[in-house]
C-alpha positions as CSV (number, residue, x, y, z in Angstrom):
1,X,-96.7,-7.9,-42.4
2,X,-94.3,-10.8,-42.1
3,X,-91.0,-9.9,-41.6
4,X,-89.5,-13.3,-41.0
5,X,-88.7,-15.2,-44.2
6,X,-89.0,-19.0,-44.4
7,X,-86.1,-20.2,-47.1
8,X,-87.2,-23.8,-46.5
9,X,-90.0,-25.7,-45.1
10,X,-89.5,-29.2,-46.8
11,X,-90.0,-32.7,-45.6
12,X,-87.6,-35.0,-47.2
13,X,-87.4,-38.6,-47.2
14,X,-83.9,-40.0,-46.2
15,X,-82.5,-43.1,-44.4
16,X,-86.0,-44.3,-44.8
17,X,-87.8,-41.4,-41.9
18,X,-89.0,-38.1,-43.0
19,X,-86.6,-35.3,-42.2
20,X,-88.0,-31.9,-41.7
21,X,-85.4,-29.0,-42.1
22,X,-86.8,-25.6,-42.2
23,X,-84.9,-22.2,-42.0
24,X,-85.5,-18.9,-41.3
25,X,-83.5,-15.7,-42.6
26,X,-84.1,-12.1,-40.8
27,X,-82.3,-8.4,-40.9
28,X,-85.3,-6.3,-39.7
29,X,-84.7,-4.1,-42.4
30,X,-88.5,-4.5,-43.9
31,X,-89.9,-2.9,-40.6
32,X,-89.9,1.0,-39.8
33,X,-88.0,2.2,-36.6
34,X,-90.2,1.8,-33.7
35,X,-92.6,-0.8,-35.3
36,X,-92.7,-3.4,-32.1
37,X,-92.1,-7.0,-32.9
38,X,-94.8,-8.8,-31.8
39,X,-97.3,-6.2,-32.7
40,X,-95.5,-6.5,-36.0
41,X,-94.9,-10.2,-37.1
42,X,-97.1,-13.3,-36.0
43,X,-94.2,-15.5,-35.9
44,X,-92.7,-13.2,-32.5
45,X,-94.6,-12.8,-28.7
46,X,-94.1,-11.7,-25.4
47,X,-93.7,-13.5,-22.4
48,X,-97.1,-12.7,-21.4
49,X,-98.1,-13.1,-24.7
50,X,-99.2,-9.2,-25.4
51,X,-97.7,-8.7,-28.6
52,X,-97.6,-4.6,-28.7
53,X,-97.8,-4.1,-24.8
54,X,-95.1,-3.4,-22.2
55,X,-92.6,-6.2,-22.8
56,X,-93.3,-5.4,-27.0
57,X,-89.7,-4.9,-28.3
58,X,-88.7,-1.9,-30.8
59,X,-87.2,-1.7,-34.0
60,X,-84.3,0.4,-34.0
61,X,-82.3,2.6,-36.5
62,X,-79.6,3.5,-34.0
63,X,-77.2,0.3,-34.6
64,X,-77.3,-1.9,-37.8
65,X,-75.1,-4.5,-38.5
66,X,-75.4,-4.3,-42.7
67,X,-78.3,-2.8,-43.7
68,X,-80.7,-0.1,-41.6
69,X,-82.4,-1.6,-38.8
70,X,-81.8,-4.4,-35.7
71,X,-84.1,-5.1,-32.5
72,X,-83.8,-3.3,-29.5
73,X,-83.2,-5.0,-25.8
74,X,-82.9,-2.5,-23.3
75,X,-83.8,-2.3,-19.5
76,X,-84.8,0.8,-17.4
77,X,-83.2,-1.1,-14.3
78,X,-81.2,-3.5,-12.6
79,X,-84.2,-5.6,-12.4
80,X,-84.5,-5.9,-16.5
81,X,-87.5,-5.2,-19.0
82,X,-89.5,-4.1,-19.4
83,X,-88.8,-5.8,-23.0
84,X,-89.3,-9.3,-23.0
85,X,-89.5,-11.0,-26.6
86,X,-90.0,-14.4,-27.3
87,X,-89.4,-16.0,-30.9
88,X,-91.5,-19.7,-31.0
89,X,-89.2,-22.7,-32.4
90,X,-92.6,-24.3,-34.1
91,X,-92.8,-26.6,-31.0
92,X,-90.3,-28.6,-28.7
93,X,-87.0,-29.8,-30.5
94,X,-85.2,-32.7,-28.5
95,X,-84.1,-34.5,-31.6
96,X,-82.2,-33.6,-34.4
97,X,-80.1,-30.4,-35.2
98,X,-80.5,-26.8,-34.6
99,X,-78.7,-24.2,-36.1
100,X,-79.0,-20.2,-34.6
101,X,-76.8,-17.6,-35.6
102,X,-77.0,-14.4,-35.1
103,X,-75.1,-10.5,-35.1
104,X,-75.2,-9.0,-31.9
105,X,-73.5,-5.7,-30.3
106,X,-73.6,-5.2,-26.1
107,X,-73.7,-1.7,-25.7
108,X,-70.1,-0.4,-23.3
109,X,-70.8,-0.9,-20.3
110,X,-73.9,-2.3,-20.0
111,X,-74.7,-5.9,-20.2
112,X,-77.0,-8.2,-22.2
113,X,-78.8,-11.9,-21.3
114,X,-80.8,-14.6,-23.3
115,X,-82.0,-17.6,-23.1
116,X,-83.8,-20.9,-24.6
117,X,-87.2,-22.4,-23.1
118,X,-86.8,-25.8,-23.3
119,X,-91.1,-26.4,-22.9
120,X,-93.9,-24.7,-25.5
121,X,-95.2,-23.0,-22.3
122,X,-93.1,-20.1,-21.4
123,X,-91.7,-20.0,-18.2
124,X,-91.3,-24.0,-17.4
125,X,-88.3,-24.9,-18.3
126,X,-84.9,-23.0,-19.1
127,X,-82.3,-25.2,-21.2
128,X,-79.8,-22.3,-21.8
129,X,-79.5,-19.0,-20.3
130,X,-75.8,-16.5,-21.2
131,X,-75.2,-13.5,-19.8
132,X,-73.0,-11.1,-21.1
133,X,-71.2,-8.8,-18.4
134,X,-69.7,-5.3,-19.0
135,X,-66.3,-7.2,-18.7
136,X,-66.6,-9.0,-21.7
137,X,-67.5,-12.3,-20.0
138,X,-70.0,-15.0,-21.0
139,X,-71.8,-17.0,-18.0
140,X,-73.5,-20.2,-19.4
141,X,-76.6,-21.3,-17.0
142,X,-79.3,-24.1,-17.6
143,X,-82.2,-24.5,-15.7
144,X,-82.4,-23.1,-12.3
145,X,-79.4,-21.1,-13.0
146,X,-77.3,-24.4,-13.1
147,X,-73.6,-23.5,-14.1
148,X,-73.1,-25.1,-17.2
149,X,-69.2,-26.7,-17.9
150,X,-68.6,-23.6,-20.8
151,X,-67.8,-20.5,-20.5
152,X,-66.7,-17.3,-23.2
153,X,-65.3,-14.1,-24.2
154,X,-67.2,-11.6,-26.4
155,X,-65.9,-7.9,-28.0
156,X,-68.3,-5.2,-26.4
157,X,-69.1,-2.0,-28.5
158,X,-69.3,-3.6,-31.4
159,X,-70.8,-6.3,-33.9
160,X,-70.0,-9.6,-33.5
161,X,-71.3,-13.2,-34.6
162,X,-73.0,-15.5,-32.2
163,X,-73.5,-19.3,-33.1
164,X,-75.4,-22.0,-30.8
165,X,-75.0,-25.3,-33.1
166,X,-76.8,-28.1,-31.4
167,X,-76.7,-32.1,-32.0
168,X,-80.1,-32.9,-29.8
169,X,-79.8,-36.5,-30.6
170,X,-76.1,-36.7,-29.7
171,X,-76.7,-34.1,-27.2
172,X,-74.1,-32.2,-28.3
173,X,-74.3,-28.1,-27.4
174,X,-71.4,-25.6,-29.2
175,X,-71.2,-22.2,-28.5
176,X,-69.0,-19.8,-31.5
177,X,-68.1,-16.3,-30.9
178,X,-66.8,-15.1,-34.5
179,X,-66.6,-18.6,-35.6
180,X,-64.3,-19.3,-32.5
181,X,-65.4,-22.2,-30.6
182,X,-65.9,-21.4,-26.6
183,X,-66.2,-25.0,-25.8
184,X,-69.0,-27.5,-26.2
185,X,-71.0,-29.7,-23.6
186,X,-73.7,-32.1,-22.6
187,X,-76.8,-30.5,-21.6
188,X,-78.9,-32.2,-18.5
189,X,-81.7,-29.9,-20.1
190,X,-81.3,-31.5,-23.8
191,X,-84.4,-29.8,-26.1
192,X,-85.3,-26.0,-27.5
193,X,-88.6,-24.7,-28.5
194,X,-88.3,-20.9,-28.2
195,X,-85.6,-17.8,-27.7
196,X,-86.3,-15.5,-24.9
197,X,-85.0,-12.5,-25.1
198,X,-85.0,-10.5,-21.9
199,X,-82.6,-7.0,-21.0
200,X,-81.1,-7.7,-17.8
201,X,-77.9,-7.5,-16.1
202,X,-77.3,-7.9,-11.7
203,X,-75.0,-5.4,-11.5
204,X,-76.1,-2.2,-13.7
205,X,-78.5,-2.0,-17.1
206,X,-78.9,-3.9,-20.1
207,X,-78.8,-2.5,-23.7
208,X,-78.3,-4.6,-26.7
209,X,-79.2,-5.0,-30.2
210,X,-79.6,-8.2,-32.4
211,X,-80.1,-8.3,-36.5
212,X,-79.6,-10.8,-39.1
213,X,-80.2,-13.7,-37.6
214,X,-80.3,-17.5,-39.0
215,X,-82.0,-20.5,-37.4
216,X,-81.9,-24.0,-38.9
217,X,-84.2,-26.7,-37.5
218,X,-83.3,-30.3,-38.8
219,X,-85.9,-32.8,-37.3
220,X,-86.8,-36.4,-38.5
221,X,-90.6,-35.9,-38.4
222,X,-92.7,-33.5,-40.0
223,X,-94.1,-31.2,-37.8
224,X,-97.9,-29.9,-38.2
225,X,-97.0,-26.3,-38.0
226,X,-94.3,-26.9,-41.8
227,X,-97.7,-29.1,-43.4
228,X,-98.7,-27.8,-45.8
């Protein structure tokens, strides 16, 4: 079953290269509470790549943004996981633009963390790392856990709009909470290829939910995986 939607996948000639601009669109609504991600959709896996296993991540009912359903995050301890879900970009992106937008909700008092691989193998390379803290705080990391010159504010408890609008050729990182800019920056770490998602907070538990979310690739070659 394939829960992600592709709205575009064209290669269009302009300013004399090919430019590549694919988008995705995706509420979770078409799965059933419970049904795990990976397991679920070939476009999702884990970090150890064991789509239905341990770090498999639910479907949930409890919190929806619009419709029924979003993707539960949620850690047993301090420590994080056991969910740990990673969404493929189609390859390395270090060129271009990148679009991601998304509805999230931190549960009260808990806190919530992501992050973007900057390699196709998992586990190299960190570009972009936030954590969310039960205070309402956004810490901005790249690789290593370098602080990053941005920093934001979020509303826990309930829904609210996350945007990451990247220039990779300008190198040119944004980071909008409900449309609000919380500052932008040059990354050292300047490329994307997949979202990690990963429950974890220092200080206490993770819970969080994600649904609806939109990712726009523009790239100036055609890559194999949008061939048709």
């Amino acid at each position: 079953m394939k829960k992600i939607l592709p709205i575009l996948g064209l290669c269009l000639m302009g300013a004399g290269l090919l430019q590549a601009q694919v988008t995705f669109f995706e509420n979770f609504d078409s799965y059933s509470p419970g049904d795990f991600i990976a397991a679920s959709s070939p476009l999702w896996t884990t970090w150890t790549n064991s789509p239905g296993g341990a770090d498999d991540a639910p479907v949930s009912d409890e919190q929806a943004f619009s419709g029924a359903n979003s993707l539960k995050l949620a850690s047993t301890s301090t420590g994080g996981g056991p969910a740990d879900a990673v969404l493929p970009f189609g390859g390395k992106h270090d060129v271009g633009t990148f679009d991601f937008q998304l509805q999230m909700f931190v549960v009260t008092g808990t806190g919530a963390y992501f992050n973007f691989q900057a390699e196709e193998a998992i586990g190299t390379t960190w570009s972009f790392q936030l954590t969310f803290t039960p205070d309402g705080l956004i810490d901005v990391t790249g690789d290593n856990g370098a602080q990053l010159p941005i920093n934001g504010t979020f509303p826990l408890g309930e829904w609210f709009k996350l945007q990451v609008y990247i220039d990779l050729t300008a190198n040119n990182w944004e980071l909008f909470i409900n449309d609000v800019s919380q500052g932008s920056f040059s990354n050292p770490t300047n490329a994307v290829a997949s979202l990690d998602l990963f429950p974890v907070y220092a200080a206490g538990t993770s819970t969080f939910m994600w649904t609806m979310y939109i990712l726009n690739i523009s790239h100036p070659s055609c890559p194999t995986w949008m061939q048709r």
